[in-house]
C-alpha positions as CSV (number, residue, x, y, z in Angstrom):
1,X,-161.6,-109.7,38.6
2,X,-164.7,-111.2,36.8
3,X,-167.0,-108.6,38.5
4,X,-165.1,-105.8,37.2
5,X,-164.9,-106.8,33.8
6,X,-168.9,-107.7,33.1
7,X,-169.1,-104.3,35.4
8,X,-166.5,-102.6,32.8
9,X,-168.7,-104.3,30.2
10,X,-172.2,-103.2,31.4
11,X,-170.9,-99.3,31.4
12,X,-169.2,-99.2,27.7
13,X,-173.1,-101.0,26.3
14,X,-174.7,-97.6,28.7
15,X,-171.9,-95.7,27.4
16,X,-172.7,-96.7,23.7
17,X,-176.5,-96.1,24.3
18,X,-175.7,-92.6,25.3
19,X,-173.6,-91.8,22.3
20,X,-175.9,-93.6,20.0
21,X,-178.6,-91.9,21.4
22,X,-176.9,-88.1,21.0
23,X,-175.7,-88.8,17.5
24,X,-179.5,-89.2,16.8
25,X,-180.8,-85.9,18.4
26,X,-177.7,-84.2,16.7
27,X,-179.0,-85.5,13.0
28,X,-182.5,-84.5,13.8
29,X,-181.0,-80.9,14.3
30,X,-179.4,-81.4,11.1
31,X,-182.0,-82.2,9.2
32,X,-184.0,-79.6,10.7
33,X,-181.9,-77.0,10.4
34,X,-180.7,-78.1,6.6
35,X,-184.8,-77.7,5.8
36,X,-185.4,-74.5,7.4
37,X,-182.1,-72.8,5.6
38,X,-184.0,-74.6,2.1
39,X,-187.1,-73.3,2.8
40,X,-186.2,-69.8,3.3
41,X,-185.1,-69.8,-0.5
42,X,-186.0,-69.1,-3.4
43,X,-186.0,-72.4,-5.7
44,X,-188.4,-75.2,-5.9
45,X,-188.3,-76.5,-2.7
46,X,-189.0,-73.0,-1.1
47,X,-192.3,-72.6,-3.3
48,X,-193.3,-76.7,-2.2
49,X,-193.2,-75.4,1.4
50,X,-194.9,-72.2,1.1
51,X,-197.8,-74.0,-0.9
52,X,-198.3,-76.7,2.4
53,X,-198.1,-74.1,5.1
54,X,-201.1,-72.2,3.0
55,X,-203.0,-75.7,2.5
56,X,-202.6,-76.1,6.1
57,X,-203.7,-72.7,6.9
58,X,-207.0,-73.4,4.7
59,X,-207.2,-76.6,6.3
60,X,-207.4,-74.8,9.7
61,X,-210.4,-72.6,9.0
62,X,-211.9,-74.8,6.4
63,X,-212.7,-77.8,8.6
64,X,-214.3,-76.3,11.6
65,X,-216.9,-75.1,9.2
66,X,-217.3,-78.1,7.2
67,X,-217.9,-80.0,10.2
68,X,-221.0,-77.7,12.0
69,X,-222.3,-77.6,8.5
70,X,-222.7,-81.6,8.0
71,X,-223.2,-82.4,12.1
72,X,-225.4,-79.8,13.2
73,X,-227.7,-78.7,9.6
């Protein structure tokens, strides 16, 4: 009787785990899909986003060149 309920026990704590562990991804896939549905706008938010992914683009090509420029001259 004892070994069944600390077994019972053991599998509801993996059980909660599981779940807590799901809830998790599923908010993540919220909040991702919440951001992309924003940044497809038009408002504020949409014009933040559009601004980064050209600073990052820059950043991209920019760098590489910066770098050979102070290593290598």
């Amino acid at each position: 009787m004892r070994q069944a309920a600390v077994r019972e026990a053991a599998m509801a704590s993996i059980r909660r785990k599981d779940m807590a562990q799901m809830a998790g991804g599923h908010a993540v896939m919220a909040g991702l899909m919440g951001f992309g549905e924003a940044a497809e706008g038009k408002g504020l938010f949409a014009k933040i986003v559009h601004g980064a992914k050209l600073f990052c683009i820059a950043f991209a090509f920019l760098t590489p060149n910066y770098l050979v420029w102070h290593v290598l001259l």
